[in-house]
N, CA, C and O atoms as a Tinker XYZ file with bonds, in Angstrom:
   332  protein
     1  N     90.437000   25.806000  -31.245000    73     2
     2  CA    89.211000   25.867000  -32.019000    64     1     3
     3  C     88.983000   24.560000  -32.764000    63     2     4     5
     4  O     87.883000   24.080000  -33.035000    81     3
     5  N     90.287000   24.005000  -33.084000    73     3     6
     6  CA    89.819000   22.704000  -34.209000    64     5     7
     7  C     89.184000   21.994000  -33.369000    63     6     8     9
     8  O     87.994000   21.689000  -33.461000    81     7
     9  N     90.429000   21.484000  -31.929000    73     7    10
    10  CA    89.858000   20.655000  -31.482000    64     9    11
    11  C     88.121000   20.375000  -30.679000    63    10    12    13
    12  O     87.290000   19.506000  -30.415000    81    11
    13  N     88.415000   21.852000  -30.582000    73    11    14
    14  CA    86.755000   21.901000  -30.321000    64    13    15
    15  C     85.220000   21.351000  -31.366000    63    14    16    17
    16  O     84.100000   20.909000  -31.107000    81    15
    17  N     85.943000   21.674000  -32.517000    73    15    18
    18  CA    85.085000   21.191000  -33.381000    64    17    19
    19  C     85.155000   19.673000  -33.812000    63    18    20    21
    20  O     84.115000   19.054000  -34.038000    81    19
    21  N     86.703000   18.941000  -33.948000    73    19    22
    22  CA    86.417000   17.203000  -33.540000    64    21    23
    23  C     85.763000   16.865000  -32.380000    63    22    24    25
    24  O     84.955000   15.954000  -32.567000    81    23
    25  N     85.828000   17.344000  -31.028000    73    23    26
    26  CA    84.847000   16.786000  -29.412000    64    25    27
    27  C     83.826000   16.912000  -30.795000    63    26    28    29
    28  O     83.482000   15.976000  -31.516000    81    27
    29  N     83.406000   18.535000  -30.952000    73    27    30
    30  CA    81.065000   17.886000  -31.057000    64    29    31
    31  C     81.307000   17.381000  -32.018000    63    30    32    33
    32  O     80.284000   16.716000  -32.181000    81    31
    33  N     81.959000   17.165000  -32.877000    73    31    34
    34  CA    81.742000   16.137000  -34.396000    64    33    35
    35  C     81.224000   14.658000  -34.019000    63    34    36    37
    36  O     80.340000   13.980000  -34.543000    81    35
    37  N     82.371000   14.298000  -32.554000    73    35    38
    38  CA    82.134000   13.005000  -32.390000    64    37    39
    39  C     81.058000   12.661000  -31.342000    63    38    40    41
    40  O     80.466000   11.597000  -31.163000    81    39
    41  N     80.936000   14.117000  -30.543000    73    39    42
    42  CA    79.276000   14.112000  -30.012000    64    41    43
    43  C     78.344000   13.358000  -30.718000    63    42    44    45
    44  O     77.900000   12.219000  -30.575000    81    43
    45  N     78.120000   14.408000  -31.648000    73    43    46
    46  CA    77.154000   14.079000  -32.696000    64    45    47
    47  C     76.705000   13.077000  -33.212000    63    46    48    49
    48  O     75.522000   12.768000  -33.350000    81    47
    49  N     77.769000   12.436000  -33.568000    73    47    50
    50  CA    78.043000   11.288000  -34.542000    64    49    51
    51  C     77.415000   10.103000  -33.006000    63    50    52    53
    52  O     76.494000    9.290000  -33.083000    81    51
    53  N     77.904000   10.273000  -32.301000    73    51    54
    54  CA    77.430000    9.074000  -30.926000    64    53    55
    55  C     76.483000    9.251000  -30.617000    63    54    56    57
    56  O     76.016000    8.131000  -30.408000    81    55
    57  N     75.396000   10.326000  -30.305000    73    55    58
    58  CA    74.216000   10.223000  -30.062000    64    57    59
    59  C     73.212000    8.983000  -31.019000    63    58    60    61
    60  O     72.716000    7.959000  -30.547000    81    59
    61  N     73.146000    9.337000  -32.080000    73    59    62
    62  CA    72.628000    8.236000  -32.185000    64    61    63
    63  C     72.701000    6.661000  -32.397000    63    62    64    65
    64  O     71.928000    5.842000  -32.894000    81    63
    65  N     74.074000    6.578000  -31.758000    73    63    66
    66  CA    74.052000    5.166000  -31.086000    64    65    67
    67  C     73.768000    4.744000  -29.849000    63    66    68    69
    68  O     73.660000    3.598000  -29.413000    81    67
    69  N     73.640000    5.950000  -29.243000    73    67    70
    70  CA    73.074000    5.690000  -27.857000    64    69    71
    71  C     71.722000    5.891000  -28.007000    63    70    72    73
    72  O     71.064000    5.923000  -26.967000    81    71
    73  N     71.011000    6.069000  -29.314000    73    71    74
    74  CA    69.756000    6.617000  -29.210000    64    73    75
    75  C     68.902000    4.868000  -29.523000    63    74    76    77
    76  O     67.761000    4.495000  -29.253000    81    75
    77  N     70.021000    4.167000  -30.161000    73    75    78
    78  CA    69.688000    2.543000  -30.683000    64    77    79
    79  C     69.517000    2.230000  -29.687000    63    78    80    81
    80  O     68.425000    1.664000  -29.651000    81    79
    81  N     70.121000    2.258000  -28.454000    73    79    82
    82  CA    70.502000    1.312000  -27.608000    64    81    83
    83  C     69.298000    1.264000  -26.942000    63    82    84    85
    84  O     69.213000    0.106000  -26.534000    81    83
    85  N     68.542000    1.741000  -26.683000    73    83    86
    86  CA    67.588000    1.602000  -25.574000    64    85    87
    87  C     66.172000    2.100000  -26.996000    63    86    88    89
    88  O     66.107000    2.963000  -27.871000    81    87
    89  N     65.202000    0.892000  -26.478000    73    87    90
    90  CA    64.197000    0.631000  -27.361000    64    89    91
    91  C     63.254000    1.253000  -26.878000    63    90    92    93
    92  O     63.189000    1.463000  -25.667000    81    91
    93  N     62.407000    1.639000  -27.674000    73    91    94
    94  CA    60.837000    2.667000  -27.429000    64    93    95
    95  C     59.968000    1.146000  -26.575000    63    94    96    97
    96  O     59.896000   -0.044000  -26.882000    81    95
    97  N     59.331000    2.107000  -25.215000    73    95    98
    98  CA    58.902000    0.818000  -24.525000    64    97    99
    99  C     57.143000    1.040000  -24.972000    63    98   100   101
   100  O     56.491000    2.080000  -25.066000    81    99
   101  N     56.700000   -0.551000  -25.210000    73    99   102
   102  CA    55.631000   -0.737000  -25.416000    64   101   103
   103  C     54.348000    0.116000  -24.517000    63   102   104   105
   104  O     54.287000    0.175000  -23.289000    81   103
   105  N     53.550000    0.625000  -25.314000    73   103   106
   106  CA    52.166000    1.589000  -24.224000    64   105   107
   107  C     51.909000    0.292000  -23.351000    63   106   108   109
   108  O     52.244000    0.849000  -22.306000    81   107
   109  N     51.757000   -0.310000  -23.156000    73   107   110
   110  CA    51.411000   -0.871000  -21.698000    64   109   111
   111  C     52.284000   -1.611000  -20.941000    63   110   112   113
   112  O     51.886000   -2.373000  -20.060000    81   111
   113  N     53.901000   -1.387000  -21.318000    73   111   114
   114  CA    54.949000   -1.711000  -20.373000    64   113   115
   115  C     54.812000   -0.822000  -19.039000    63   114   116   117
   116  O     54.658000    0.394000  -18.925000    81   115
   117  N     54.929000   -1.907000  -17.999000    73   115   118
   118  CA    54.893000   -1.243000  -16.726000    64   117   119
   119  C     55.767000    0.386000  -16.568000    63   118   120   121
   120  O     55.303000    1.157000  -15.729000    81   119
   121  N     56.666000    0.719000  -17.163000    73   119   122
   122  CA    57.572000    1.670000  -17.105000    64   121   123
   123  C     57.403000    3.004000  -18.087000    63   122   124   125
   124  O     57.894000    4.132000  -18.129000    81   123
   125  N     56.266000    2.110000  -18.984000    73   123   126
   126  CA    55.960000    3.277000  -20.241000    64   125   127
   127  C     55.630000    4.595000  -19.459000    63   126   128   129
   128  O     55.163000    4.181000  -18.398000    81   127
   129  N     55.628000    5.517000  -19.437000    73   127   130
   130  CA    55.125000    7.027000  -18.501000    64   129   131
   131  C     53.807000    7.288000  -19.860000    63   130   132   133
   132  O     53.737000    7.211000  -21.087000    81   131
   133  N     52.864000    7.650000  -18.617000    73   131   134
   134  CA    51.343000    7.945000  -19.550000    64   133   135
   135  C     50.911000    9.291000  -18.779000    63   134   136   137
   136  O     51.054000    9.492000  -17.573000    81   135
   137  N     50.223000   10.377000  -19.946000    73   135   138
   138  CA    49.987000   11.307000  -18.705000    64   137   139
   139  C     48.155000   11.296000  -19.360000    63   138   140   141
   140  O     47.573000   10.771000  -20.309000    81   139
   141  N     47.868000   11.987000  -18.479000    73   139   142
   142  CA    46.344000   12.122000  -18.384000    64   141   143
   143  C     46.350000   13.210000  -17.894000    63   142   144   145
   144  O     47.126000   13.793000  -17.137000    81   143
   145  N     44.499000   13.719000  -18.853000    73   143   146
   146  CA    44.252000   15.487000  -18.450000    64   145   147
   147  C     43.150000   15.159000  -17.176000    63   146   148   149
   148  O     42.205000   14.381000  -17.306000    81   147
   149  N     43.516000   16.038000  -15.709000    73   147   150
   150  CA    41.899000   16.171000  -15.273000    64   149   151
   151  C     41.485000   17.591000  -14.934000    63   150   152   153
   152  O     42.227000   18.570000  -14.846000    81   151
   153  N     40.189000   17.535000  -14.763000    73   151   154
   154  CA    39.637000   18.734000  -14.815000    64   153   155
   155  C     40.330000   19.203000  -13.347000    63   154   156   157
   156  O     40.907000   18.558000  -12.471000    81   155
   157  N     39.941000   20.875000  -13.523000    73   155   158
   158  CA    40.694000   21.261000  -12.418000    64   157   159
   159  C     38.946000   21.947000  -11.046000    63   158   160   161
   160  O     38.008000   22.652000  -11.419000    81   159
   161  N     39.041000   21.696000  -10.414000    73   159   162
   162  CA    37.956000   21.687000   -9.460000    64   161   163
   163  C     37.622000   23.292000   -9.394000    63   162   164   165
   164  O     38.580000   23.986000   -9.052000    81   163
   165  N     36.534000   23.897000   -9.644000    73   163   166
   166  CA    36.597000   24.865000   -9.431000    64   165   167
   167  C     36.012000   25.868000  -11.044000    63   166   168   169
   168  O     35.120000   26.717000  -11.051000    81   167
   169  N     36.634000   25.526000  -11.943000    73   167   170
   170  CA    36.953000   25.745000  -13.027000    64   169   171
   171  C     36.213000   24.727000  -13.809000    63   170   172   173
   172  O     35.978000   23.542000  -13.571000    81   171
   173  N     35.780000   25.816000  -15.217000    73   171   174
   174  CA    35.276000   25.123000  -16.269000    64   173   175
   175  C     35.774000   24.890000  -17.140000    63   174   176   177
   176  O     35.133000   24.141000  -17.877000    81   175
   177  N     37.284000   25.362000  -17.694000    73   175   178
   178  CA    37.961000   24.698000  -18.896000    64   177   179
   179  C     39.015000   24.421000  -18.173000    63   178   180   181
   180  O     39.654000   23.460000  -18.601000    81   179
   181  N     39.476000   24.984000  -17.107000    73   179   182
   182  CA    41.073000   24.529000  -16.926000    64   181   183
   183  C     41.352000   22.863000  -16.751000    63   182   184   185
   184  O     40.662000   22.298000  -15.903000    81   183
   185  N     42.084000   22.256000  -17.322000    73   183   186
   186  CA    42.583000   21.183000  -16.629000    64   185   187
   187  C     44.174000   20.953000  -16.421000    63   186   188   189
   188  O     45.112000   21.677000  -16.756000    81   187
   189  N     44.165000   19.966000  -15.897000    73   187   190
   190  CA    45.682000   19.615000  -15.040000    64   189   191
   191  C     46.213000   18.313000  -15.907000    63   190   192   193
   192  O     45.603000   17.254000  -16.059000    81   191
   193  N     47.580000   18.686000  -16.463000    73   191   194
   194  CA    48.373000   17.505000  -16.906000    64   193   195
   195  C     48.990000   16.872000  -15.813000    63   194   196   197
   196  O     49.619000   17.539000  -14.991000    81   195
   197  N     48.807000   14.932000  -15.665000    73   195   198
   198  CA    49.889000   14.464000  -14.405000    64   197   199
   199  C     50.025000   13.410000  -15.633000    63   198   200   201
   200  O     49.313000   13.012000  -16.555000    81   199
   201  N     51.595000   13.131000  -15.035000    73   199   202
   202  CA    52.625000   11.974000  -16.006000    64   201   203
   203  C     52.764000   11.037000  -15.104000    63   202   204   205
   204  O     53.454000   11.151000  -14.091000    81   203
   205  N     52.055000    9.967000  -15.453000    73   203   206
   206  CA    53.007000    9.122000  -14.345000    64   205   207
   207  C     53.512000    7.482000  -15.019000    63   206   208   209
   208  O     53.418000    7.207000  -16.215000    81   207
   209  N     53.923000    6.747000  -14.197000    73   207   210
   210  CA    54.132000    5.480000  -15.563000    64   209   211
   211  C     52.694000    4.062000  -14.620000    63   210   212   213
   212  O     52.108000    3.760000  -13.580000    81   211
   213  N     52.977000    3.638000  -16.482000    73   211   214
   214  CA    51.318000    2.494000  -16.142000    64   213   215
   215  C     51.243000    2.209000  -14.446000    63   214   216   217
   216  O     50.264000    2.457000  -13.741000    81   215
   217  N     52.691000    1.555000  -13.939000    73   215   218
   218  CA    52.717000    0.524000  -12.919000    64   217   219
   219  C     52.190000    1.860000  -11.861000    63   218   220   221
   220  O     51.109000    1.762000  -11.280000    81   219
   221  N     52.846000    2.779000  -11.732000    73   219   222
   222  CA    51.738000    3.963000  -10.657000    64   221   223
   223  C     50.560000    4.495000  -10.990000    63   222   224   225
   224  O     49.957000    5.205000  -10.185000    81   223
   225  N     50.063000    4.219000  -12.246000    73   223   226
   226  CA    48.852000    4.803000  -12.180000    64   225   227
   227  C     48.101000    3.117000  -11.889000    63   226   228   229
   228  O     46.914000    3.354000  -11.666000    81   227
   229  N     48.255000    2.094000  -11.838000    73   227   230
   230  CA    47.550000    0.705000  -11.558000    64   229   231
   231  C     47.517000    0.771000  -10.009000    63   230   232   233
   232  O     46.526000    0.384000   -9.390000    81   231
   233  N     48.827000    1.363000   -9.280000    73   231   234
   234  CA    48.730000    1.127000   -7.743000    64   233   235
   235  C     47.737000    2.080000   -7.712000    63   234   236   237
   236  O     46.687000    1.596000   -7.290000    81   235
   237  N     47.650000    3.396000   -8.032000    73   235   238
   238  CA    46.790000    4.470000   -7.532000    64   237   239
   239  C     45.422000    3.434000   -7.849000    63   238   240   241
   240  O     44.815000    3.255000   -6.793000    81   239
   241  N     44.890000    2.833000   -8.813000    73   239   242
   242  CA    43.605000    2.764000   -9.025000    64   241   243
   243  C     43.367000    1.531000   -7.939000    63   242   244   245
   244  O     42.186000    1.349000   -7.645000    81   243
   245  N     44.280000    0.716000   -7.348000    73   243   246
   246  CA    44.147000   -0.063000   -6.663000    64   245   247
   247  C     44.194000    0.467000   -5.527000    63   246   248   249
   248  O     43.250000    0.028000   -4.870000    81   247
   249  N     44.884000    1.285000   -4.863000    73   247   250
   250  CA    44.326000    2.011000   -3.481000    64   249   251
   251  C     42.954000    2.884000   -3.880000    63   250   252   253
   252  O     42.430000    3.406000   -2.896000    81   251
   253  N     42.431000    3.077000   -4.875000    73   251   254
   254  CA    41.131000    3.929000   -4.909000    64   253   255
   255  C     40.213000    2.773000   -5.056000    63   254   256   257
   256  O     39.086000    3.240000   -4.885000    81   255
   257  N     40.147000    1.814000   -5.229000    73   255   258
   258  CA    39.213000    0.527000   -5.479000    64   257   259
   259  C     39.198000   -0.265000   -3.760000    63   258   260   261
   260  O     38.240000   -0.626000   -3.076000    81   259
   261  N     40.110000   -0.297000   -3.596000    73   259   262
   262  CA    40.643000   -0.414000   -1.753000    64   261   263
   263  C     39.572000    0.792000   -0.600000    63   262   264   265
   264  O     38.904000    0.545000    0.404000    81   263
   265  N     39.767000    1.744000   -1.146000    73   263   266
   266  CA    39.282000    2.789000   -0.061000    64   265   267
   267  C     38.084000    2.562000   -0.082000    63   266   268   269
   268  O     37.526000    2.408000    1.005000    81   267
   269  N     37.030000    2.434000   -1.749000    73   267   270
   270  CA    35.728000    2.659000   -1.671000    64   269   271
   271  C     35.369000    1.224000   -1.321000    63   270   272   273
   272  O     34.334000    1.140000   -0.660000    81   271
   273  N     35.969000    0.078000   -1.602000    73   271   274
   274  CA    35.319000   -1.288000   -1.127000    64   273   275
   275  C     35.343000   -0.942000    0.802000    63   274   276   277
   276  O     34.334000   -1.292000    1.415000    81   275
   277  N     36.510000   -0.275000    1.610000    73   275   278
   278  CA    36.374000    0.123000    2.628000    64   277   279
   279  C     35.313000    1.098000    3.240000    63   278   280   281
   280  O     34.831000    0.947000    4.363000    81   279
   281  N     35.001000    2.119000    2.377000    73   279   282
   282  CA    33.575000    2.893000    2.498000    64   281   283
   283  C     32.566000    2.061000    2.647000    63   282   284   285
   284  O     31.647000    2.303000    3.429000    81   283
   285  N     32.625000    0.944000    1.883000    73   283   286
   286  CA    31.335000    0.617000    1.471000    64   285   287
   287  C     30.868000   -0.447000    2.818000    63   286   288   289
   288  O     29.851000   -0.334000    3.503000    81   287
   289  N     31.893000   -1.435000    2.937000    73   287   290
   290  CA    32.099000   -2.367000    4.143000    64   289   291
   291  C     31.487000   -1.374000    5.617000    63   290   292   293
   292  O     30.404000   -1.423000    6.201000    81   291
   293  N     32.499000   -0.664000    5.812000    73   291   294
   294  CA    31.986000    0.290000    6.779000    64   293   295
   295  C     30.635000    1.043000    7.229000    63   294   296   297
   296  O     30.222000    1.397000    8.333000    81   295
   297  N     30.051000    1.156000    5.768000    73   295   298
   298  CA    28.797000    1.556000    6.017000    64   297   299
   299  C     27.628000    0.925000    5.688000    63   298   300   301
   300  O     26.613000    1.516000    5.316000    81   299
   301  N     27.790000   -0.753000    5.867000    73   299   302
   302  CA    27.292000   -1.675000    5.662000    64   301   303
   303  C     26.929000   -1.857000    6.824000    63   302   304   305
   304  O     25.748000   -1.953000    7.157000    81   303
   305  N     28.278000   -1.956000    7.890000    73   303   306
   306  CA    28.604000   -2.305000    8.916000    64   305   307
   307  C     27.976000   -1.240000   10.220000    63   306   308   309
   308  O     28.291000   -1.222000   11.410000    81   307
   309  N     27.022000   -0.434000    9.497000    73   307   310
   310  CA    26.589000    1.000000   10.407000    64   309   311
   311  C     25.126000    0.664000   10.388000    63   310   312   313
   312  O     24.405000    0.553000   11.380000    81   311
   313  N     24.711000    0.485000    8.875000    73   311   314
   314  CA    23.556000    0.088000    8.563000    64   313   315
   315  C     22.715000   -1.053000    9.333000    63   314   316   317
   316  O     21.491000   -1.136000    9.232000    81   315
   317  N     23.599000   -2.031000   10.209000    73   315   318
   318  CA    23.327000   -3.652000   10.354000    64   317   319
   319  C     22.462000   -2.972000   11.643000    63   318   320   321
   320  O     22.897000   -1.944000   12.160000    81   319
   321  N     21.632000   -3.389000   11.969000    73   319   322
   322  CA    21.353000   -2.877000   13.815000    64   321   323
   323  C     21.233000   -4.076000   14.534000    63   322   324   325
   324  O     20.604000   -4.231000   15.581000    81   323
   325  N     22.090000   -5.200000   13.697000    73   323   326
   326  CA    22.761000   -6.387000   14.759000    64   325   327
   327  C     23.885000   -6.492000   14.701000    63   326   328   329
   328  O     24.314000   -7.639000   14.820000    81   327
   329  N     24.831000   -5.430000   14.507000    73   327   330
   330  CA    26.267000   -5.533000   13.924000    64   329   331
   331  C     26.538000   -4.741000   14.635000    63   330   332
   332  O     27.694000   -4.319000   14.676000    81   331
């Protein structure tokens, strides 16, 4: 029993030096995790929590900026009636 109670004493006592060690990362560090609410399709109040960190939510907006400049090219390219 004692010794059980020196282990968590010194648990305890170490957590928060491991809690120093690693620093709160800046909101727009690539690694920071950000979540955002969206509405849920279908539905008028529900929405959906997603977590993700800055650097994946920048690729996502860059493949969605990618696709519609590709929409748009494409149906430029439909429009031409010399193309």
């Amino acid at each position: 029993m004692f010794k059980a109670v020196i282990a968590s004493s010194l648990i305890v006592m170490a957590m928060p030096a491991l809690a120093q060690d690693k620093a709160p990362l800046d909101k727009n560090d690539p690694d920071a995790v950000r979540c955002k609410r969206f509405q849920v399709t279908g539905s008028l109040v529900k929405k959906e929590r997603v977590c993700k960190t800055n650097a994946e939510w920048r690729a996502i907006s860059e493949q969605q900026n990618r696709d519609a400049d590709d929409i748009i090219t494409r149906s430029r390219a439909g429009m031409n009636p010399n193309g």
